[in-house]
MARBA-3410 file (N, C-alpha, C, O; in Angstrom, 1 decimal):
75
0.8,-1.2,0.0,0.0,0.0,0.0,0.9,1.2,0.0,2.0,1.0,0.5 ~ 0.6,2.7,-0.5,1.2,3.6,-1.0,1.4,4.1,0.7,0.9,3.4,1.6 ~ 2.0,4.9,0.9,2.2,5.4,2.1,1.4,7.1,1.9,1.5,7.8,0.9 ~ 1.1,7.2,2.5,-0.3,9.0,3.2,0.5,9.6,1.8,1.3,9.2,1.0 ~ -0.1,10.8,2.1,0.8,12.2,1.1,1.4,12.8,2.0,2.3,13.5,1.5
1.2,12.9,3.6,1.9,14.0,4.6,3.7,13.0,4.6,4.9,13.4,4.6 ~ 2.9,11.3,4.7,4.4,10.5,5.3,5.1,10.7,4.1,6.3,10.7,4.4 ~ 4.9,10.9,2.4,5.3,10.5,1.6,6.1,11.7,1.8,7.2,11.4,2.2 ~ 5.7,13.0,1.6,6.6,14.2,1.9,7.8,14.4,2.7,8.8,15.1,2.6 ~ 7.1,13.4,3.9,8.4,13.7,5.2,9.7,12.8,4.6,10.9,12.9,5.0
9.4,11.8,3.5,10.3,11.1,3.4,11.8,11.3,3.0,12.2,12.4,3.4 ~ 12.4,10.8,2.6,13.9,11.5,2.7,14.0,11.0,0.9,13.1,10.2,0.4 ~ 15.3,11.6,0.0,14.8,11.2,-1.1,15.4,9.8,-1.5,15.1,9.3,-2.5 ~ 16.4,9.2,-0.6,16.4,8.2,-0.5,15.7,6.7,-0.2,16.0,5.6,-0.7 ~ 14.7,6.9,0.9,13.4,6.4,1.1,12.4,6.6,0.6,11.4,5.8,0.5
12.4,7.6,0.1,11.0,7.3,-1.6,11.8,6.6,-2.5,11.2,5.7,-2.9 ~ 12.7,6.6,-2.9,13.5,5.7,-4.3,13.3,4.3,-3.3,13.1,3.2,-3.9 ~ 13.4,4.3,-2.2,13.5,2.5,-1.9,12.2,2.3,-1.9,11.9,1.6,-2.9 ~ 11.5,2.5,-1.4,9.5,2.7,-1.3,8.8,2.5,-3.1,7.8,1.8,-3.4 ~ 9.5,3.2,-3.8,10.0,3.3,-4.8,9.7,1.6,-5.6,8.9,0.9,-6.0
11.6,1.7,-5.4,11.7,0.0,-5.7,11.0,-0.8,-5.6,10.7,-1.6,-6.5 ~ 10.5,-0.8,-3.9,9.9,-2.0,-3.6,8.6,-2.0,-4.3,8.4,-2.9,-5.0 ~ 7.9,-1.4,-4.3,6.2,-1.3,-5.2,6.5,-1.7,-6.5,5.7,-2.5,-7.0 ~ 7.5,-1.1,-7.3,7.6,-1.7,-8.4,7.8,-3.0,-8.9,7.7,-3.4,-10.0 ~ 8.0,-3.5,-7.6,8.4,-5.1,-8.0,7.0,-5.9,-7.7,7.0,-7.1,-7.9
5.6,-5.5,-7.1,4.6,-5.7,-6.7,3.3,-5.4,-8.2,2.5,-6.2,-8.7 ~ 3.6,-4.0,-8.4,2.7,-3.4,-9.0,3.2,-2.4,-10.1,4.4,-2.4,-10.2 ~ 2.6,-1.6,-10.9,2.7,-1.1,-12.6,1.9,0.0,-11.9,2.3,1.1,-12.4 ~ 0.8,0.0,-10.9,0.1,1.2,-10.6,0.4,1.8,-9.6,0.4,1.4,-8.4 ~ 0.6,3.2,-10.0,0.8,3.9,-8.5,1.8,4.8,-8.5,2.1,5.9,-8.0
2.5,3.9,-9.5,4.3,4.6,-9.3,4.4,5.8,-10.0,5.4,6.6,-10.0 ~ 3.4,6.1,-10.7,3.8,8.2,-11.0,3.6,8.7,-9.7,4.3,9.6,-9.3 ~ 2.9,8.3,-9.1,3.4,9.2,-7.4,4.5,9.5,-6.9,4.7,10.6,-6.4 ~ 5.3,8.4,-7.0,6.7,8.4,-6.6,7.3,9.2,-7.5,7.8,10.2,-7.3 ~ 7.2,8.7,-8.5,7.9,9.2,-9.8,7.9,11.2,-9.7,8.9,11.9,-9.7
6.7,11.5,-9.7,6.0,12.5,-9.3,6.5,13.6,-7.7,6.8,14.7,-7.5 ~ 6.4,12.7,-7.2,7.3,13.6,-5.8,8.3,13.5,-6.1,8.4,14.7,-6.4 ~ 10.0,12.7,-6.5,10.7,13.3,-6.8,10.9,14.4,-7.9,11.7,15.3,-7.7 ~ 10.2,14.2,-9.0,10.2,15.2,-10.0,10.3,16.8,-9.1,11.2,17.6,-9.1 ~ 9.0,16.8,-8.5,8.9,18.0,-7.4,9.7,18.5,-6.7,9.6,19.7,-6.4
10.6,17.9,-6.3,11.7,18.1,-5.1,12.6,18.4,-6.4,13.0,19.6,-6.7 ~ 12.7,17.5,-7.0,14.5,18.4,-7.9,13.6,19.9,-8.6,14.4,20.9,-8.6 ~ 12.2,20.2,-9.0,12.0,21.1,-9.0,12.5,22.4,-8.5,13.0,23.4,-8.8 ~ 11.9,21.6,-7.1,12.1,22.8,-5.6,13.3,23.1,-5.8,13.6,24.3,-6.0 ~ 14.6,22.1,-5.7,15.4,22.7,-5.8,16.1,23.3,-7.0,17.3,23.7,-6.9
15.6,23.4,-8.1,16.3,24.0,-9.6,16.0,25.5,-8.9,16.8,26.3,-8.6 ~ 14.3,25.3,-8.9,14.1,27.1,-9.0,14.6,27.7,-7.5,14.6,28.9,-7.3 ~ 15.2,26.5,-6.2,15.5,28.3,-5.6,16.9,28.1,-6.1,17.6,29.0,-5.6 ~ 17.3,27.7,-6.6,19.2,27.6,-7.6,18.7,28.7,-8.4,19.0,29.8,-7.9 ~ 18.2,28.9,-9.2,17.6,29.7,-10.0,16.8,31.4,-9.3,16.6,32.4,-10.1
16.7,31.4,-8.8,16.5,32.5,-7.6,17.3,32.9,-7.0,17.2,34.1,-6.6 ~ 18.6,32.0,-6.5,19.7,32.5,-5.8,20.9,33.1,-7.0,21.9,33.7,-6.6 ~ 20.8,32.8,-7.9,21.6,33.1,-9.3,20.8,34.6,-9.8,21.3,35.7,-10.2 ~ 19.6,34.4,-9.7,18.8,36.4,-10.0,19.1,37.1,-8.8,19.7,38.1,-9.0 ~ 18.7,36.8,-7.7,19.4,38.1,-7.0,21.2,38.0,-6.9,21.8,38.9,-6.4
21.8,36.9,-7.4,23.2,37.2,-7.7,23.6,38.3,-8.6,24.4,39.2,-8.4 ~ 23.0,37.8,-9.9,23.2,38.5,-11.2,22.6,40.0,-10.6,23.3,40.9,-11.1 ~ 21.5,40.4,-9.8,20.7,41.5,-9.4,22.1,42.4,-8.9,22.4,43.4,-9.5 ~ 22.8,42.1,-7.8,23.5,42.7,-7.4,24.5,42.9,-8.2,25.0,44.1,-8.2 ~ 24.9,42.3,-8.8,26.3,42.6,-9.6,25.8,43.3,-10.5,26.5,44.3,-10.7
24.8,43.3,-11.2,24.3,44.6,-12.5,24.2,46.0,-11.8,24.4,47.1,-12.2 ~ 23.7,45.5,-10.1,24.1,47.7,-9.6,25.1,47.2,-9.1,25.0,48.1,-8.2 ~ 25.7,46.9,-8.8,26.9,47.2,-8.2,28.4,47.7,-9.7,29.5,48.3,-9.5 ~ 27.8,47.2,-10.9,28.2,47.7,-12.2,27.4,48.9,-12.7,27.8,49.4,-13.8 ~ 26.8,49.2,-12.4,26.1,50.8,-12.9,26.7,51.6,-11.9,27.0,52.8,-12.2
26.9,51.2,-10.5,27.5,52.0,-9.7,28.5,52.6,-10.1,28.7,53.8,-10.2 ~ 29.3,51.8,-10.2,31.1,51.5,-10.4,31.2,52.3,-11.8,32.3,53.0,-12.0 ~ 29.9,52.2,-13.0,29.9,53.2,-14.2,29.4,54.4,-13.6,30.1,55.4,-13.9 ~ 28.5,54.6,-12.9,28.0,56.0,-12.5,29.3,56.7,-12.4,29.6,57.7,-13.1 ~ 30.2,56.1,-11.1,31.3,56.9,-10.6,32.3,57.0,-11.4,33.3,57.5,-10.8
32.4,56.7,-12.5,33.5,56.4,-13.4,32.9,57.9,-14.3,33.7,58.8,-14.5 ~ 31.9,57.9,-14.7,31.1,58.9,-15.4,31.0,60.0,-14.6,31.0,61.0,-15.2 ~ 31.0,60.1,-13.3,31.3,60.8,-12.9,32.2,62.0,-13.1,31.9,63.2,-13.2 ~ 33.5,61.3,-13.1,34.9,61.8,-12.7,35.4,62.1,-14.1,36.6,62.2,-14.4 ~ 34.4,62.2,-14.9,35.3,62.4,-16.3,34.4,63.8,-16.8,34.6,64.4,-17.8
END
């Protein structure tokens, strides 16, 4: 039997891949779930990689208009 949606979440992503395994060797139904929560999780993690890379690039573009302002400045 599939385990809750709250337990399936708490799980680690190593114990859904075994949770995983094991159903597959039982059954053909079910397993986009699994399949499906990990998808989600490497999700979660692309986009805050992807968010931490925009406010990267954010700061470095004023911190380069600054560095131009003051350069524009002085001339």
């Amino acid at each position: 039997m599939a385990p809750r949606y709250e337990e399936m979440t708490g799980m680690s992503d190593a114990d859904l891949i075994s949770a995983y395994d094991d159903t597959a060797r039982n059954t053909v139904v079910g397993l986009e779930w699994y399949r499906f929560e990990l998808w989600r999780r490497e999700a979660r993690r692309q986009t805050k990689a992807v968010i931490w890379l925009t406010v990267v690039i954010t700061v470095l573009t004023a911190a380069n208009v600054g560095l131009a302002a003051a350069v524009l400045a002085k001339t």
